[in-house]
C-alpha positions in Angstrom: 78.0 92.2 94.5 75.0 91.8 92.6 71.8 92.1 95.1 68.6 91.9 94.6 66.1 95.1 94.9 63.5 93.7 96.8 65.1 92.1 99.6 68.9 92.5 99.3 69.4 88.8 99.0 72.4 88.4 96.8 72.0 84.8 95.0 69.6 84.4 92.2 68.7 82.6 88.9 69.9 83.6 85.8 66.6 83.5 83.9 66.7 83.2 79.8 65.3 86.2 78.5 68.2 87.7 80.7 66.6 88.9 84.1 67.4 87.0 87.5 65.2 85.7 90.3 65.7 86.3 94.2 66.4 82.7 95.6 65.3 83.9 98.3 62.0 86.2 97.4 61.1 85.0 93.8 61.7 88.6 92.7 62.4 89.0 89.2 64.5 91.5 88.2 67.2 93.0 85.5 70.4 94.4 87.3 71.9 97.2 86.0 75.2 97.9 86.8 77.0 101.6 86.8 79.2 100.7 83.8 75.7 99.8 81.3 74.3 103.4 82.7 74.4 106.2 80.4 74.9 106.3 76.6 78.1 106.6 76.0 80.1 103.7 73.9 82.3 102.1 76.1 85.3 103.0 74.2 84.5 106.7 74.8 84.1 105.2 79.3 88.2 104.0 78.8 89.0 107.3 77.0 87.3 109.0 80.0 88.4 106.7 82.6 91.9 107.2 81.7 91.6 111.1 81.5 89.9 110.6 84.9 92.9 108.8 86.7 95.2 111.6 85.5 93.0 114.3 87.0 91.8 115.9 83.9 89.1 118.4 84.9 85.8 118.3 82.9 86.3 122.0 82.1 89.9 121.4 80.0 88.2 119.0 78.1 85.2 120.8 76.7 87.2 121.5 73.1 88.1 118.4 71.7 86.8 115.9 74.2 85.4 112.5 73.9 82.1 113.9 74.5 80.0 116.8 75.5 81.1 118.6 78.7 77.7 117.5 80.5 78.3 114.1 79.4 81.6 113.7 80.8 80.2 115.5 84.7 77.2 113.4 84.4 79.8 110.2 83.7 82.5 111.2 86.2 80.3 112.1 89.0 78.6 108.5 88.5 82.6 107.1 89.1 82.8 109.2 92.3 79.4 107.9 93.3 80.9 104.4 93.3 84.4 105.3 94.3 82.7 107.2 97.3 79.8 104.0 98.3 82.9 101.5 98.5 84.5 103.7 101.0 81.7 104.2 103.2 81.4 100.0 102.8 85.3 99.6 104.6 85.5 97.4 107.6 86.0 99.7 110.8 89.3 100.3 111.8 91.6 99.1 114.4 95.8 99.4 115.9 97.2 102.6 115.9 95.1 105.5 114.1 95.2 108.8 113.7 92.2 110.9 114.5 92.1 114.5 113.1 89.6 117.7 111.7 90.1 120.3 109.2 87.9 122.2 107.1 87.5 122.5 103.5 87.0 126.1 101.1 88.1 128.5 99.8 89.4 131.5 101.3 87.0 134.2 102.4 86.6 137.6 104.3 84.6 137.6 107.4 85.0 135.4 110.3 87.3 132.8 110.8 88.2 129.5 112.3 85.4 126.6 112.6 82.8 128.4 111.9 83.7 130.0 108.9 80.9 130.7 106.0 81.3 128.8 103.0 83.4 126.1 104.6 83.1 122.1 105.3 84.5 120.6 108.3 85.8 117.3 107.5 86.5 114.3 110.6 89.3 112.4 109.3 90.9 109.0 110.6 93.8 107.1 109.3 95.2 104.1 110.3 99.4 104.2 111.2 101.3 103.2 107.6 97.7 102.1 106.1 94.3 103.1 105.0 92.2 106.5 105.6 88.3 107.5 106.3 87.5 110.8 106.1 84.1 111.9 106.5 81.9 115.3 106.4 80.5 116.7 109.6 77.8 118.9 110.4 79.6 120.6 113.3 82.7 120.0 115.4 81.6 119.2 118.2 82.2 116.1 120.6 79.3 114.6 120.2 79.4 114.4 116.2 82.9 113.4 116.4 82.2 110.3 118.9 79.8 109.0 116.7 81.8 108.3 113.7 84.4 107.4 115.8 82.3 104.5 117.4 80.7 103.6 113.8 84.6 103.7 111.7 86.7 102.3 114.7 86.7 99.3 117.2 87.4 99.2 120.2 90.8 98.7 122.0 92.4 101.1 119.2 95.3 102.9 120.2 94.6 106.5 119.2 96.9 109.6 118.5 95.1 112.8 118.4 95.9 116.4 119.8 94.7 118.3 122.7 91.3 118.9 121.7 89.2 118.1 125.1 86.6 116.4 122.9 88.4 113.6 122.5 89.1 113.0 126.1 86.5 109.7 126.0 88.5 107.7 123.9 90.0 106.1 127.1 86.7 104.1 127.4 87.6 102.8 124.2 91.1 101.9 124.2 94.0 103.9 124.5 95.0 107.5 124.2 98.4 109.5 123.1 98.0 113.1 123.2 100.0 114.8 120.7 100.9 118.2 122.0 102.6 121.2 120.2 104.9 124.5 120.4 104.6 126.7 117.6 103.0 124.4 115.2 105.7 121.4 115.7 104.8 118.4 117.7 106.8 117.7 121.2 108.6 114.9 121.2 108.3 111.9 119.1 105.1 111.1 119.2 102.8 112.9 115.8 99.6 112.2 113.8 101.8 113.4 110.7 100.0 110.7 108.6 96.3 112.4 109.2 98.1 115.9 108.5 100.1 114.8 105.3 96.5 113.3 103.8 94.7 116.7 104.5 97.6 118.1 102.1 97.2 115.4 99.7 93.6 116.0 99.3 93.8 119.6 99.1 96.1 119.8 96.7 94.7 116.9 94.4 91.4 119.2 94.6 92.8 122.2 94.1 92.4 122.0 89.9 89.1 121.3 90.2 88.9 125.3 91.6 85.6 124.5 94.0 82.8 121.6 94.5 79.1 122.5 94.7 78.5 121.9 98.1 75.8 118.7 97.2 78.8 116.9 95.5 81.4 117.5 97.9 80.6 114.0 99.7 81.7 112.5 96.3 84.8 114.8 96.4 86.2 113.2 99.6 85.3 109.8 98.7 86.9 110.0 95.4 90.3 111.7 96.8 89.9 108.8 100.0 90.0 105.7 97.4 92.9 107.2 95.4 94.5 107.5 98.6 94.2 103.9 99.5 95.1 102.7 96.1 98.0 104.8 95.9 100.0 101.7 94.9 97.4 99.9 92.0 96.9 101.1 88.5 93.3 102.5 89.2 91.7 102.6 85.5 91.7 98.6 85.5 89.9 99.1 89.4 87.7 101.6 88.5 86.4 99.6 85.5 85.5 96.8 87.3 84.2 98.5 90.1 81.4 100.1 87.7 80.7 97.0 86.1 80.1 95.2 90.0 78.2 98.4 91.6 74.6 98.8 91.1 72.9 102.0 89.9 70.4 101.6 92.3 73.0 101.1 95.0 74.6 104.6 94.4 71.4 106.4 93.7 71.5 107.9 96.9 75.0 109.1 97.3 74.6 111.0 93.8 73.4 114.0 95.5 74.0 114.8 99.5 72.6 118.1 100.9 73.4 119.4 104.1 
């Protein structure tokens, strides 16, 4: 949706040398979307696009690519951007979900476990047969975990999780099914198999990619989490007209995220 940058307010005039003007603050502006950023033509964007929905790395594509290797980061990391601020945009969920944590990274010496150097642990919710949030977090802890579950969910939610103690509060917000385990298999027939099978389906869709800086990984997650809840749409023809309805300015402060 276009919006203006002043106030936010999203009807304006369409003024004649091109610009609009807030209906609501007189501001007078020129919106840019993410599709007009950049130099390249747009038939070299579809070229990239479509390389982009297959999973091409930008590293296989420095011989013989539509463009310089820089080019092609600086344009796909602008895609993640706006594949990334949609996802943080979707309506909190509700019904049966599926509340889990893993951690991202690749394998290291030294210690283990959640506190682990070099790794990211990522709060994950997904709702039963449907849609998935998954979110960095500074530390897993109860307290962190709570809060995204009060900001991504609403209450009366029927939640599955396992027998971590921290999520013994979620009985003040709805209902509770602890999923409990022997030797990695869950007892009886209740699972959060749906959170567990998208922690190997990002993984493994990231694994190519051979590491993430750790100021891009935010755009990682959010990329693998709208593939994930497109899995049944032809994305090129969504991805192009999400860049052409996103603002730059929107997205300018998801490009970089450190922790």
């Amino acid at each position: 949706m276009k919006k203006g940058p002043s106030c936010g307010h999203a009807r304006a005039y369409e003024l004649a040398d091109g610009r609009s003007k807030c209906k609501r603050c007189g501001y007078r502006y020129r919106w840019r979307g993410a599709w007009s950023a950049g130099r390249l033509s747009d038939a070299t964007k579809h070229e990239l696009l479509r390389r982009f929905v297959w999973g091409v790395p930008v590293y296989r594509q420095r011989f013989g690519g539509p463009a310089s290797a820089p080019a092609i980061e600086r344009f796909y990391r602008l895609v993640r951007a706006c594949m990334a601020w949609t996802e943080e945009l979707r309506e909190p969920f509700e019904g049966a979900l599926e509340c889990d944590e893993t951690t991202f990274g690749g394998a290291r010496h030294g210690k283990r476990g959640w506190g682990a150097y070099g790794k990211v642990i990522v709060f994950g919710i997904i709702k039963r047969n449907g849609q998935v949030k998954a979110l960095p977090i500074a530390a897993h802890g109860r307290a962190e975990v709570m809060r995204h579950i009060q900001a991504h969910t609403r209450e009366g939610a029927l939640s599955y999780t396992d027998e971590w103690q921290a999520y013994a509060t979620l009985r003040m917000r709805g209902k509770r099914v602890v999923i409990r385990k022997a030797k990695g298999k869950p007892v009886g027939r209740d699972h959060i198999k749906g959170i567990e099978g998208f922690w190997s389906y990002a993984k493994n869709w990231r694994y190519p990619y051979r590491g993430v800086p750790g100021k891009y990984f935010h755009l990682s997650l959010g990329e693998v989490c709208y593939r994930f809840n497109h899995r049944d749409q032809d994305l090129k023809p969504w991805l192009v007209k999400l860049l052409k309805a996103t603002s730059r300015q929107d997205i300018n402060s998801k490009l970089v995220q450190i922790r």
